[in-house]
C-alpha positions as CSV (number, residue, x, y, z in Angstrom):
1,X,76.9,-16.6,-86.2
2,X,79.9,-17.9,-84.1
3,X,80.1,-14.4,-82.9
4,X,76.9,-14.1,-81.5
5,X,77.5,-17.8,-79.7
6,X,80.4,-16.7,-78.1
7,X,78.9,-13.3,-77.0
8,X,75.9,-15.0,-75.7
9,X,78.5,-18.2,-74.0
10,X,80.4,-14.9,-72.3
11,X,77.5,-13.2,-71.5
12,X,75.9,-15.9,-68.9
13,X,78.7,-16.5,-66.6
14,X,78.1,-12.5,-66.3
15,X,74.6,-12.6,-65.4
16,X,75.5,-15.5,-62.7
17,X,77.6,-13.5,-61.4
18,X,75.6,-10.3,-61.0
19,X,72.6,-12.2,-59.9
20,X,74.4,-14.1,-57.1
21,X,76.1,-10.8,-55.6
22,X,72.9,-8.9,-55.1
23,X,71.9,-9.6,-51.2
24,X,69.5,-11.3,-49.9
25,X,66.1,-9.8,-48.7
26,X,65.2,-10.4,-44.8
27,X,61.9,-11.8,-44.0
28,X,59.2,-9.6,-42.4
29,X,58.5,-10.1,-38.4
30,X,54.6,-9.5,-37.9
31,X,55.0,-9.6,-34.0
32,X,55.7,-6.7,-32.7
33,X,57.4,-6.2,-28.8
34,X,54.5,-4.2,-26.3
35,X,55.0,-0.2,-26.8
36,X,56.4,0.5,-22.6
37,X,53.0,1.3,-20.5
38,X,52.2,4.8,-19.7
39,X,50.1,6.3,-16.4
40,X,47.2,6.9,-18.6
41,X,46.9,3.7,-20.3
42,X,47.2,1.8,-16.8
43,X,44.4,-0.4,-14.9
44,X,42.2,2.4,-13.0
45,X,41.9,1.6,-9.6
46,X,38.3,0.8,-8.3
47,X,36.6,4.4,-7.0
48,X,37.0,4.4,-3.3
49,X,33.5,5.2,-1.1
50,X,34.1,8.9,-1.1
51,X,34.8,8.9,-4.9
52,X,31.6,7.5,-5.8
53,X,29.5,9.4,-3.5
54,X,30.8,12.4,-5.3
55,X,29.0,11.2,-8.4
56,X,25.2,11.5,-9.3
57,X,22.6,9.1,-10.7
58,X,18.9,9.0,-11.7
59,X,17.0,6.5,-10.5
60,X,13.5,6.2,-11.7
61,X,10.0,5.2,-10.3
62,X,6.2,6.0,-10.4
63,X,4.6,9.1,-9.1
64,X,2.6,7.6,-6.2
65,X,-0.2,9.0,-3.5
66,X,-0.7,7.7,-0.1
67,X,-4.4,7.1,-0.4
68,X,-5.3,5.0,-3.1
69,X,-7.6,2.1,-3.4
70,X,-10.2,-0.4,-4.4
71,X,-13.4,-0.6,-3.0
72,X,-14.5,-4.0,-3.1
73,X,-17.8,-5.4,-1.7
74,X,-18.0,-6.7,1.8
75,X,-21.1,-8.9,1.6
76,X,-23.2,-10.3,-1.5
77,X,-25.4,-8.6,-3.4
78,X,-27.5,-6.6,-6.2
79,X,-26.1,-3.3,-6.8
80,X,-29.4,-0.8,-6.9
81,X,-28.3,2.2,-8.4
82,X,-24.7,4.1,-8.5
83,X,-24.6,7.9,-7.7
84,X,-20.3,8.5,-9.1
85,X,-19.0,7.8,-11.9
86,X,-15.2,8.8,-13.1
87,X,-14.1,10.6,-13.5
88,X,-15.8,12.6,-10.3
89,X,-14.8,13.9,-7.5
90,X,-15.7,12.7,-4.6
91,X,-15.3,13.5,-0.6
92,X,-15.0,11.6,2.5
93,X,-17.8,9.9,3.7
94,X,-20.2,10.0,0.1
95,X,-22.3,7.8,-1.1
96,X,-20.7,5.8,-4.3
97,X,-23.8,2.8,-4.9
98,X,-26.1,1.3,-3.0
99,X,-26.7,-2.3,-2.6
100,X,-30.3,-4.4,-2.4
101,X,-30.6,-3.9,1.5
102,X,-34.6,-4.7,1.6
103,X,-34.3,-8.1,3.6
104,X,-31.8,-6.6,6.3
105,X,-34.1,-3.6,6.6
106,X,-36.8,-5.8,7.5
107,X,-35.0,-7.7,9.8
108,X,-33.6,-4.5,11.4
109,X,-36.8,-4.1,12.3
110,X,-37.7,-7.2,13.3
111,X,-34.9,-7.2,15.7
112,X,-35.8,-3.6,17.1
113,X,-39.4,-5.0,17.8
114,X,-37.7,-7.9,20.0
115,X,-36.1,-5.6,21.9
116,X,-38.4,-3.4,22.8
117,X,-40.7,-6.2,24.0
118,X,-38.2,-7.6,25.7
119,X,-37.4,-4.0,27.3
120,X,-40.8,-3.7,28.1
121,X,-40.6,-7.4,30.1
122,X,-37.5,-6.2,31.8
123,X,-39.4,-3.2,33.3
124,X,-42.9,-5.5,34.3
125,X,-40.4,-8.3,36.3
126,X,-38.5,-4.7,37.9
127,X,-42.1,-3.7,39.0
128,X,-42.4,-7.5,40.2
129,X,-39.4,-7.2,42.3
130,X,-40.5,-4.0,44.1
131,X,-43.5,-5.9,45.7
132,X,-41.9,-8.7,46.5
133,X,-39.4,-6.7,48.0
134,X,-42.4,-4.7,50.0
135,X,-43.5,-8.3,50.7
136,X,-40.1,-9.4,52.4
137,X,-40.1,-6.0,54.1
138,X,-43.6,-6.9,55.5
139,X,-42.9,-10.3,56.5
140,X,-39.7,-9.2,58.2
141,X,-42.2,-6.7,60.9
142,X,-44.6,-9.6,61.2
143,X,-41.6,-12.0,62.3
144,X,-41.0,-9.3,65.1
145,X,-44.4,-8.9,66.5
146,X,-44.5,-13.1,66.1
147,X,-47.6,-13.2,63.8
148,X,-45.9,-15.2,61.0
149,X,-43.6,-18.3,61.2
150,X,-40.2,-18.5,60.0
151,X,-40.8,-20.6,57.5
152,X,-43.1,-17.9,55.7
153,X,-40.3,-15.2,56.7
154,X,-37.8,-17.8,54.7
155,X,-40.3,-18.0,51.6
156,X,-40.9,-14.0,51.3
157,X,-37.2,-13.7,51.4
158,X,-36.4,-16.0,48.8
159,X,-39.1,-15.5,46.5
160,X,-37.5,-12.0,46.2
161,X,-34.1,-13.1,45.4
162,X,-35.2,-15.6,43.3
163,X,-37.2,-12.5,41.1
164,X,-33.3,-10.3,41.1
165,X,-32.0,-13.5,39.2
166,X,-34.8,-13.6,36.5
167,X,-33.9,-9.4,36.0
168,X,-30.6,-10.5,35.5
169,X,-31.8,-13.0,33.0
170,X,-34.1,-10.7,31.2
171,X,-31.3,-8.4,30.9
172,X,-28.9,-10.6,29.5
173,X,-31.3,-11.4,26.6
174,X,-31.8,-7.6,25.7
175,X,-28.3,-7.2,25.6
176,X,-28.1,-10.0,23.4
177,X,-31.2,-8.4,21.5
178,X,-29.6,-5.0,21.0
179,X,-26.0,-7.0,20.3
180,X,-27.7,-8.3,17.0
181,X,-29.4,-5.4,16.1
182,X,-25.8,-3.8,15.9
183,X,-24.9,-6.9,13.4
184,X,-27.9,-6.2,11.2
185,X,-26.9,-2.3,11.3
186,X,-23.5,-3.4,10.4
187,X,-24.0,-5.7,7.6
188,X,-26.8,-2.9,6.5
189,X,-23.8,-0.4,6.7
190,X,-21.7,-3.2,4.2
191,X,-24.7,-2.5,1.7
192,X,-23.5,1.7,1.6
193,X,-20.3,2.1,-0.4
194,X,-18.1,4.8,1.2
195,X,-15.8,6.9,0.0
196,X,-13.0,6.8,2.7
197,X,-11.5,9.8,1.8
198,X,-11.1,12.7,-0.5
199,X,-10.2,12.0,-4.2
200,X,-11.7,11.1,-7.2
201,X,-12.9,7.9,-9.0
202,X,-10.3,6.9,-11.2
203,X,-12.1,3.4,-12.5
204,X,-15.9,1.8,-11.8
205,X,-16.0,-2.0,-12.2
206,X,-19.7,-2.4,-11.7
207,X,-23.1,-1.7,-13.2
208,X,-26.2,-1.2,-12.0
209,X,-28.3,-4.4,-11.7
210,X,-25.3,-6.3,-11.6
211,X,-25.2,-9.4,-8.9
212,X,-21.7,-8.8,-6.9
213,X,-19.7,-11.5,-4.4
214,X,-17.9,-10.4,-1.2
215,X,-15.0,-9.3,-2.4
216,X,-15.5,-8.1,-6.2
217,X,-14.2,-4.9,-7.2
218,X,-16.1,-1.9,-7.2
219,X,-14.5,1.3,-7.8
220,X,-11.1,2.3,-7.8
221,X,-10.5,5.7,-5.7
222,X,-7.3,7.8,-5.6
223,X,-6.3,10.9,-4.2
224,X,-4.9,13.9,-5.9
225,X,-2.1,14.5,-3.9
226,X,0.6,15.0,-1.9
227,X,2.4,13.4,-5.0
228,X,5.3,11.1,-3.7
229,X,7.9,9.2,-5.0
230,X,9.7,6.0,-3.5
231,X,13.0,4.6,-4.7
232,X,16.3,2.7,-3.3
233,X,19.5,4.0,-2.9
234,X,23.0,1.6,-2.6
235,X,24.1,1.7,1.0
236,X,27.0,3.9,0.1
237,X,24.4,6.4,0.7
238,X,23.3,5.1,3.9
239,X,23.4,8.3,6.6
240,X,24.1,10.2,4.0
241,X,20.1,11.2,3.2
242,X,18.5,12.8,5.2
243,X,14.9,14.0,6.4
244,X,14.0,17.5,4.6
245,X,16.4,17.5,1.6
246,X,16.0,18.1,-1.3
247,X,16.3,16.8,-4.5
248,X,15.5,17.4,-8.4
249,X,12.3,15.6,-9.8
250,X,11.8,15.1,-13.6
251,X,9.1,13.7,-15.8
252,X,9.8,11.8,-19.5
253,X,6.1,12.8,-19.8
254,X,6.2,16.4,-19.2
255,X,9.1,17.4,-20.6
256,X,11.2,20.6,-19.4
257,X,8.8,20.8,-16.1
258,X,11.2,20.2,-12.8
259,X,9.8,19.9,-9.4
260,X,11.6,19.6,-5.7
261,X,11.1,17.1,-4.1
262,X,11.9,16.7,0.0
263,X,12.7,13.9,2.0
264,X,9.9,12.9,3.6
265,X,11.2,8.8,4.9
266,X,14.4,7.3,5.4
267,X,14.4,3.6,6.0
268,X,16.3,2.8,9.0
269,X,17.9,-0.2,7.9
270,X,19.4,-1.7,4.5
271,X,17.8,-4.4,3.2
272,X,20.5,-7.5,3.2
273,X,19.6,-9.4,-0.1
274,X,19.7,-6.2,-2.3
275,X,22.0,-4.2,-0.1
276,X,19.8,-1.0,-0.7
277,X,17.2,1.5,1.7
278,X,14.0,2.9,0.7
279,X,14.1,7.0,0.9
280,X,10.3,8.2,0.4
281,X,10.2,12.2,-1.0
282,X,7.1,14.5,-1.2
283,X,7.3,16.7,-4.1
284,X,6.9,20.3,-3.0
285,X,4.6,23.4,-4.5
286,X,1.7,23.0,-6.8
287,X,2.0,20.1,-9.0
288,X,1.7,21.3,-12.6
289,X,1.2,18.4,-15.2
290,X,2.6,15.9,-13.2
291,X,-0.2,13.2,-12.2
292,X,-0.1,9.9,-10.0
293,X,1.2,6.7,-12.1
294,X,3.2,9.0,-14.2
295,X,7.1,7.4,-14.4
296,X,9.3,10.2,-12.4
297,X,13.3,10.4,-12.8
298,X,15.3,12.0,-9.8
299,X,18.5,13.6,-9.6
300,X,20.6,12.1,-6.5
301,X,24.3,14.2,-6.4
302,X,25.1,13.8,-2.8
303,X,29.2,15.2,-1.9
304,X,31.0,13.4,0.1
């Protein structure tokens, strides 16, 4: 027993004495100094002008036609009968509908009636004026041989003149006549709706019966073609597009049909708020499945 004490007494000054020799253990340093910068890992520099022109884009936009529009009615009415519907096609100058025209016909008329009669007065105070101009003439001879006084000279003379002034007057009322007989052939033209150009009917708002305002749509008519396409381009490109070229023409709609597409418009100036110009193209050769309305993508890759 007093062995094992005195083994176990010797023992710990031991273990002190290894323990406190071992040496210490550094602390770990999380930050870490900047690895030295490289070319590659460097800021880029912004693209100077001729840099970016070098690269392309696609810009998007509709598929649009020059002639397009809505018909709407210029006076008020009762549409009689329609002879269109869509999704027909139509050329310039047909007849879409018809509006109630009854009362302007008869007033038409009316109107033509008044000018005639008045036509027919014009040429009775015409005949009028030939005798009283016979009359003057007359008057005038007697004067010479001294059969007449001057005051009946001065009467034959002036009654003649005074019957040139009521032909003026009676002219100036059938020119007022036939003026509004051109308004009532006018207005009766407003009742005819007119296609103003080739295309087809893409939409028809009204039916027949139906009461319509000046103003309300009617039909909606658009032309087939040339299909055109307008976008902006950044000023960068300013000069740099010009009339006749060509570009690439895509459709998300028609995929894997392409189209060229030239220049048809450059905008002469850039627009100061945006800092853009318009560039109108006309695509080129038959038009396959392409349509107008359908969103177009184009290709712009211009070098420097």
């Amino acid at each position: 027993m007093r062995s094992l004490l005195a083994v176990t007494i010797l023992g710990a000054p031991l273990l002190t004495v290894s323990c406190g020799s071992s040496p210490p253990v550094p602390p770990t340093v999380s930050s870490a100094a900047p690895p030295p910068s490289s070319p590659a890992a460097s800021a880029a520099a912004p693209p100077s002008p001729a840099q970016s022109a070098d690269a392309f884009f696609v810009v998007s936009g509709p598929i649009i036609v020059e002639h397009q529009v809505d018909l709407s009615a210029q006076r008020d009415g009762i549409v009689t009968k329609i002879l269109f519907d869509t999704p027909a096609r139509v050329n310039s100058s047909d007849l879409l509908a018809q509006l109630d025209d009854r009362q302007l016909v008869a007033s038409l008329e009316a109107a033509r009636a008044r000018s005639r009669s008045i036509a027919a007065d014009l040429k009775n105070w015409q005949s009028e004026a030939e005798v009283l101009k016979a009359d003057y003439v007359r008057a005038q001879r007697l004067w010479d041989l001294g059969l007449i006084s001057e005051e009946q000279l001065q009467h034959a003379k002036y009654k003649a003149e005074s019957d040139q002034w009521d032909i003026k007057r009676v002219e100036e009322t059938l020119n007022n006549s036939h003026a509004e007989e051109r308004s009532l052939e006018l207005e009766l033209e407003k009742t005819k709706i007119i296609a103003p150009f080739q295309g087809l009917i893409a939409r028809r708002y009204v039916r027949a019966g139906q009461t319509v305002s000046k103003g309300d749509r009617l039909f909606w008519v658009t032309a087939e073609g040339p299909l055109l396409m307008r976008f902006t381009l950044p000023e960068l490109y300013f000069g740099r597009v010009r009339p006749a070229q060509q570009f690439e023409v895509t459709s998300p709609d028609v995929p894997g049909e392409k189209h060229a597409a030239r220049v048809k418009e450059v905008s002469p100036v850039v627009d100061p708020s945006s800092g853009t110009f318009e560039v109108l193209v006309e695509l080129i050769g038959q038009r396959g499945a392409f349509r107008p309305g359908m969103n177009a993508n184009l290709r712009v890759e211009i070098s420097h």
